[in-house]
ZAMARGU-4260 file (C-alpha; in steps of 0.2 Angstrom, whole numbers, plus 5000, padded with zeros to 4 digits):
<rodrens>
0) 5000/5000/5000 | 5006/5018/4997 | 5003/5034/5006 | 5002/5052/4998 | 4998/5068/5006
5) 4990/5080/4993 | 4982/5097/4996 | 4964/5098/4987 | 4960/5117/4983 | 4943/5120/4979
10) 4935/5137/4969 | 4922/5150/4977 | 4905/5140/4974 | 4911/5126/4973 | 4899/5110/4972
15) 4891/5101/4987 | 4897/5083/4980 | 4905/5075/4993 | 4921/5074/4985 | 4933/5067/4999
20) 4919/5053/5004 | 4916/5048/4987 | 4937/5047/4983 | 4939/5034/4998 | 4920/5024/4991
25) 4923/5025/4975 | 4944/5021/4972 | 4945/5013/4989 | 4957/5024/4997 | 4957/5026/5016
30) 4959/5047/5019 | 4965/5054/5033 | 4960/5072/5036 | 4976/5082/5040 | 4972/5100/5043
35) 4957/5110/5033 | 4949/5128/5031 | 4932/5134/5021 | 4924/5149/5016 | 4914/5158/5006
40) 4932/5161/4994 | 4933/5144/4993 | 4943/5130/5002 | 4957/5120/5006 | 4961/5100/5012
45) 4976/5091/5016 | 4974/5073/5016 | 4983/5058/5018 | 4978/5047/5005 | 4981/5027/5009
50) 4980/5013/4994 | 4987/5006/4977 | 4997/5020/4968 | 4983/5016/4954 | 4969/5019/4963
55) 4977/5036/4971 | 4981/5043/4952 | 4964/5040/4948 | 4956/5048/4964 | 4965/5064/4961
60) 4962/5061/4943 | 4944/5062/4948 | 4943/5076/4960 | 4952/5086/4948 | 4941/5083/4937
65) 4925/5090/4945 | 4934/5107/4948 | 4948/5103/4963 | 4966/5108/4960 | 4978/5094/4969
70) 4994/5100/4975 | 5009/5087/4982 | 5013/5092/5001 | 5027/5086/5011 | 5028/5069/5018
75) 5034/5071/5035 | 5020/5075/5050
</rodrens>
């Protein structure tokens, strides 16, 4: 199993999907929450992301797609 720590940024309006819940369901990848921050600008989530390398590509291949930027972060805590 790997582990990747990615900052997800969303836009101002973003939609309501449940976009961290549906990347663990739907690419079963177990996410840790590491820090976050919302308002009405937009948003930000660090997460740890747990799984096969293939399944993490494709969930931030996913989230990028429905309007999420992902960013690398360092790997130490």
């Amino acid at each position: 199993m790997a582990k990747r720590r990615v900052m997800l940024t969303f836009p101002p309006g973003f939609s309501s999907e449940p976009i961290v819940y549906n990347i663990g369901q739907q690419f079963n990848i177990v996410i840790n929450i590491r820090r976050a921050a919302l308002t009405e600008e937009g948003g930000w989530i660090e997460v740890e992301l747990e799984g096969e390398d293939e399944d993490i590509e494709t969930g931030i291949a996913w989230a990028i797609s429905k309007g999420a930027r992902a960013e690398p972060t360092s790997e130490e805590t």
